[in-house]
Structure formats: structure tokens, C-alpha cells
C-alpha positions as CSV (number, residue, x, y, z in Angstrom):
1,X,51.7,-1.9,24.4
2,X,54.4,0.3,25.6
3,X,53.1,3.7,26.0
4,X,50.0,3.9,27.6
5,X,48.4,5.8,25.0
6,X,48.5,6.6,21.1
7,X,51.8,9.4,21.3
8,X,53.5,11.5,18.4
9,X,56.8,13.5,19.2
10,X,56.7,15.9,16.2
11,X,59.7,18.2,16.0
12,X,62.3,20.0,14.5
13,X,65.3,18.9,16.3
14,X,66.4,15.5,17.7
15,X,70.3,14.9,16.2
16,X,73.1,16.8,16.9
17,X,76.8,16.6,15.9
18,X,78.6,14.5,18.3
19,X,82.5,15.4,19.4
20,X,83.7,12.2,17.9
21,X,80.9,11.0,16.2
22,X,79.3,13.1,13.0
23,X,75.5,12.4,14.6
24,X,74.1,12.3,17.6
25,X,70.8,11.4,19.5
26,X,69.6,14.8,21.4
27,X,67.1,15.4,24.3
28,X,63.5,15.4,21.3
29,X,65.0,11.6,20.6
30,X,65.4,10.8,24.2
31,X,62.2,12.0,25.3
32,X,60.7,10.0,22.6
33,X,61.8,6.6,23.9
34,X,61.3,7.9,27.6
35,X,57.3,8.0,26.8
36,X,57.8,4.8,25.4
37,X,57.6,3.7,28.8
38,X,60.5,0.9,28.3
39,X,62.3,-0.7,31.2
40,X,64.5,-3.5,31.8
41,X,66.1,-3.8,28.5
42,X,67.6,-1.8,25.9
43,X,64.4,0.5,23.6
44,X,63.9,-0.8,20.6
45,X,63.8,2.5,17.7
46,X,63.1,1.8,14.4
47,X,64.8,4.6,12.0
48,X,63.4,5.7,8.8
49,X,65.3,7.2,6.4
50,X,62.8,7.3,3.1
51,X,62.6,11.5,3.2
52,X,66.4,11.2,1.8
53,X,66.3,8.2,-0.4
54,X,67.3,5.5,2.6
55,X,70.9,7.2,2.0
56,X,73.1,4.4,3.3
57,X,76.1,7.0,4.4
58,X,73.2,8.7,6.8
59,X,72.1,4.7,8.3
60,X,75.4,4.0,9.1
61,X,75.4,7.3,10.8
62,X,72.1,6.9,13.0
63,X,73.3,3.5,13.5
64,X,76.3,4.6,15.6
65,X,74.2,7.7,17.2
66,X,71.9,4.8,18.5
67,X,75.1,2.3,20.3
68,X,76.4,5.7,21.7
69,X,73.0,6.3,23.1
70,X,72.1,2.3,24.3
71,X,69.7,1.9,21.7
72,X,68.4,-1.2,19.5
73,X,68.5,0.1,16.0
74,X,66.0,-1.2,13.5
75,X,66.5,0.5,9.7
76,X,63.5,0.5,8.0
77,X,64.9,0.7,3.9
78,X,62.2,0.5,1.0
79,X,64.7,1.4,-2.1
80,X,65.3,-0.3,-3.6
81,X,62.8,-2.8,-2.0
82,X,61.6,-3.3,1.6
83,X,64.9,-4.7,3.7
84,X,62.7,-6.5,5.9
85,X,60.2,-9.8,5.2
86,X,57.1,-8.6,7.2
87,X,57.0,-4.4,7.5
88,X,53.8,-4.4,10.2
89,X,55.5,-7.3,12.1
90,X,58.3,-5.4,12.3
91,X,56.9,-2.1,13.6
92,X,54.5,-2.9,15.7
93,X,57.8,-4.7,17.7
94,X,59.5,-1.3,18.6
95,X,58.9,1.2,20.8
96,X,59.7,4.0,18.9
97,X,59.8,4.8,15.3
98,X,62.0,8.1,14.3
99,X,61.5,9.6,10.7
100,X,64.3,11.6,8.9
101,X,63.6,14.6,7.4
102,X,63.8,15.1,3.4
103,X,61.3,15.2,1.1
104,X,57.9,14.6,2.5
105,X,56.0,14.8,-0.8
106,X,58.3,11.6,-2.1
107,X,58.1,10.2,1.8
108,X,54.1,10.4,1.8
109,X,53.9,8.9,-1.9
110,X,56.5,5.7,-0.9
111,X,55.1,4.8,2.1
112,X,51.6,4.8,0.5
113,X,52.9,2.0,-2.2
114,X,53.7,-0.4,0.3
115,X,51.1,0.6,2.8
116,X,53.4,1.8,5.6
117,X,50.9,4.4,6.3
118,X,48.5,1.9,7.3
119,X,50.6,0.4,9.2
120,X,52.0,2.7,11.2
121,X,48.4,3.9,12.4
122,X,48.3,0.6,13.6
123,X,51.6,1.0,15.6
124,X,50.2,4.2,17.2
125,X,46.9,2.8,18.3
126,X,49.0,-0.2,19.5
127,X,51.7,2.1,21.6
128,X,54.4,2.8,19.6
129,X,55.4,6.3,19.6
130,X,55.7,8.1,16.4
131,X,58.6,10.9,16.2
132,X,60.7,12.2,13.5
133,X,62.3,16.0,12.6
134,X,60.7,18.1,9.5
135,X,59.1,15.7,7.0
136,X,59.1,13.2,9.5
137,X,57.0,15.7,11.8
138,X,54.8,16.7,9.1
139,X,53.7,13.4,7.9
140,X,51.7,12.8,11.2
141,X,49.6,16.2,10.7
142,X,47.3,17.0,7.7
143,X,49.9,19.0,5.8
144,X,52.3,21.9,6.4
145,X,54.5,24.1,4.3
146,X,57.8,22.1,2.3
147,X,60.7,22.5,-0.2
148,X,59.9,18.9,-1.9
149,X,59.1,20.7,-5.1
150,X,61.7,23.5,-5.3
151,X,63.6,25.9,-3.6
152,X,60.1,27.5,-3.0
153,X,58.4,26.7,-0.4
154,X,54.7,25.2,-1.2
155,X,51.8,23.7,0.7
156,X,51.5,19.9,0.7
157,X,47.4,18.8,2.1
158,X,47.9,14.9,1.7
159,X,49.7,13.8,4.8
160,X,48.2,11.1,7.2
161,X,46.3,13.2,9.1
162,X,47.2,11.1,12.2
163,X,47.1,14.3,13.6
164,X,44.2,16.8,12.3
165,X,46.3,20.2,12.9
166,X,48.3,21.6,10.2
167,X,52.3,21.6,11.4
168,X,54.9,24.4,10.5
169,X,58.8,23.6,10.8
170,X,62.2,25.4,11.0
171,X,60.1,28.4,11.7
172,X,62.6,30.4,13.2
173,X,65.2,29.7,10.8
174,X,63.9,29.0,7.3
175,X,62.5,33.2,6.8
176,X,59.5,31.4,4.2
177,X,57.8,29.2,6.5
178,X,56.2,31.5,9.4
179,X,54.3,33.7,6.4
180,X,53.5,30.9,4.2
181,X,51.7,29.2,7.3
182,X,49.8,32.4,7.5
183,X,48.6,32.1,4.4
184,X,47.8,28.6,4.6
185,X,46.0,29.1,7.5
186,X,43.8,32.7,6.4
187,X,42.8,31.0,3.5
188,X,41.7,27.4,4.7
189,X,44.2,25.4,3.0
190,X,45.1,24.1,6.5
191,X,43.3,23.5,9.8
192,X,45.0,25.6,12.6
193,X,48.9,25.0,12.5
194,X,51.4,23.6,15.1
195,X,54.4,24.9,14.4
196,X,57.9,24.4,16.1
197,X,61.5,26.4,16.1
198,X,64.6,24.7,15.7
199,X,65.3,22.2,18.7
200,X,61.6,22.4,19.6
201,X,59.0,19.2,19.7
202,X,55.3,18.7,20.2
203,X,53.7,15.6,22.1
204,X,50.6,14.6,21.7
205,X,48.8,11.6,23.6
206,X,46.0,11.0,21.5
207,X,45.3,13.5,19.1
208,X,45.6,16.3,21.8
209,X,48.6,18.4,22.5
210,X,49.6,18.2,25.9
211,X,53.0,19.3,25.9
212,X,55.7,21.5,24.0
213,X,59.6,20.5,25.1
214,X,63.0,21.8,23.7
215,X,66.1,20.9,23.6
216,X,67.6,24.4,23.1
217,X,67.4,27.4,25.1
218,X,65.2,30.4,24.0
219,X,63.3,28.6,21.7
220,X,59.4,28.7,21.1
221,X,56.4,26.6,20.1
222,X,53.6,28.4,18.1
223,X,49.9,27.3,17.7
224,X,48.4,29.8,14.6
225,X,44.9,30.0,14.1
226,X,42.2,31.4,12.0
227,X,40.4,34.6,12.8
228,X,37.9,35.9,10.5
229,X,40.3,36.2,7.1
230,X,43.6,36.2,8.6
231,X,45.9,34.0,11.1
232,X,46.3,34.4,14.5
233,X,49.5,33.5,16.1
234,X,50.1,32.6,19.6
235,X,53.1,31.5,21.3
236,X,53.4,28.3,23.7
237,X,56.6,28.2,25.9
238,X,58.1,24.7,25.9
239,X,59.8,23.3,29.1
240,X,63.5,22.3,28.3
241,X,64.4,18.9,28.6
242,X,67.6,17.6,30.6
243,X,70.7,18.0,28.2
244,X,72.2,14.8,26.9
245,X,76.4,14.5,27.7
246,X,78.4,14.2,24.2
């Protein structure tokens, strides 16, 4: 085991463009493998890149963001078949696992084929600490609000449900999500929602929120709840996290 207990870093940050470099690892990334609890040697992080279609152009990209920042990369690729011989052996041997963002609807329905979502609730129980950005925040919750289907935004209700909360991204910059979550929310189509501006991430130790961080000045966290037949919104103020040099 690594860290001492099941932990998800759900955000909406975690790469930034680099001055020579066109990605970067930022603070939500960082923090990630610092609950790992790692010493002594260089964290292992597997990436996963299924949300865009395991786009080599973007591995090679997260590949050099990880030597900059003294990482052991691991790609997981499943198109146009798994790139490693044993998936579970393989995860359970990092300390962090980072999701891409992309399509979580095609994300949720890939990983289900060759049982990665089992899998990877094995790696939590077992200490590895889930994290990703946009679908790869929202596959740890029971759904949120996504652009897989269209330029309009829609609900998806079938993610892992590692986490049972409902989980709202980009919310300060995409103008559809906040409302949409509203909605979701008055109506029952999610649980009370998690939700997370740009440069903002959740950690949970368990299935409990203990902690809202950010990598960006002036940003918020936002937990929305139902009340009656409408959503309740209330604001949580993260605590920034040291800047990483470029």
C-alpha cells in the first residue's frame, strides 16, 4: 500500500503549458503523487489517455511532462488493444493513476470491456490514488454533466460510483454546466454534486471529502444539494497548493 487509505484527487486542472515544453504537470498532479506517500525513489504514475482515443501525439506529450517533473511514466493504451500483458498487475504496481479528460461516455463504456473498472476499485482499496481532470474526475462519482454526445451538454448516471456524489466540472468556465447541475440535482437524476472550477481538485480519503485544494488563485469548490424541489448551492474555499517552477 502506498497511501494509507483509499484516495481520489478529482479535478479540473492538473497540466499546464510548459515554457519549452507544450504540457506540463501542475500543483492537482503533484499533490496527487504527494498523498501517495512515496519516498526513496522516483513515483510510479500510470497515465490514461482512453477519454481521447489513447492519442499518441498527447502520450508522447505527458511522457515528457512526467521526466520534467521526475516521474515514472506508465501509459495505459487499450486501442487498438491493451499495450500491456497483465492490466491489474500493472496498476496495482503504481502509485498514482492520472485520467485524461475526453469523452467519458466512450471512457466508462471501454474500460467496462476489458474490466478496468474492476480493477481499478481494486487499486484504490489497495492504495493507489485515483486522479484525473474532467472525464477523468467524473468517472470516480455516480455521474455529472458532459459534452460526450454533442455540443450540448447532457447528464451521464453510469459512472463507477467509486464515489456516491454527483461531480460538476469546468464550472466557472463552460456557462452550461453550473445550471445543468441544478437541474440534475432538483430533480433527482444525481445525488448532491461536487463540483470544481478550473484549477480546482477534490480529495477524498475513503469516500469522504476531506479537502478542496487549487492550483489557481481566486478559484472555488461548490458542494450543491437538494432542498425540497430545487438545488442548493454552497461554496467551499480550497487552500492553494505551493506553485510548481516551469
Amino acid at each position: 500500500m502506498t497511501a494509507s487509505e483509499p484516495t481520489i484527487v478529482a479535478t479540473s486542472g492538473g497540466l499546464r503549458v510548459g515554457e519549452r515544453t507544450s504540457v506540463l504537470f501542475d500543483a492537482l498532479v503533484h499533490h496527487a503523487v504527494d498523498l501517495s506517500g512515496v519516498h526513496g525513489r522516483r513515483p510510479r504514475v500510470m497515465y490514461v489517455g482512453t477519454a481521447i482515443g489513447d492519442a499518441e501525439h498527447f502520450t508522447a506529450r505527458i511522457t515528457e511532462a512526467a521526466r520534467i517533473a521526475g516521474f515514472e511514466l506508465t501509459p495505459l493504451h487499450l486501442f487498438p488493444m491493451p499495450n500491456v500483458e497483465d492490466i491489474e498487475e500493472t496498476v496495482l504496481a503504481q502509485d498514482v493513476v492520472w485520467v485524461m479528460g475526453g469523452s467519458v461516455a466512450n471512457l466508462l463504456a471501454v474500460w467496462r470491456v476489458h474490466r478496468l473498472d474492476h480493477i481499478l476499485r481494486r487499486a484504490w482499496q489497495a492504495g493507489v490514488v485515483l486522479s484525473g481532470v474532467s472525464a477523468g474526475s467524473i468517472c470516480w462519482f455516480e455521474g455529472g454533466t458532459t459534452d460526450s454526445f454533442g455540443p450540448e451538454l447532457r447528464p451521464v448516471t453510469n459512472a463507477l460510483g467509486f464515489l456516491p456524489y454527483g461531480n460538476g466540472v469546468h464550472y466557472d468556465v463552460d456557462e452550461g454546466r453550473r445550471p445543468l447541475i441544478h437541474r440534475l440535482v432538483a430533480d433527482g437524476t444525481l445525488p448532491t454534486a461536487h463540483c470544481t472550477d478550473d484549477g480546482v481538485g477534490l480529495v477524498y480519503r475513503g469516500t469522504e471529502l476531506v479537502e478542496a485544494v487549487t492550483e489557481t488563485p481566486g478559484k472555488g469548490a461548490y458542494l450543491v444539494r437538494r432542498e425540497g424541489d430545487r438545488a442548493v448551492e454552497d461554496r467551499v474555499e480550497p487552500r492553494r497548493l505551493p506553485s510548481v517552477p516551469r
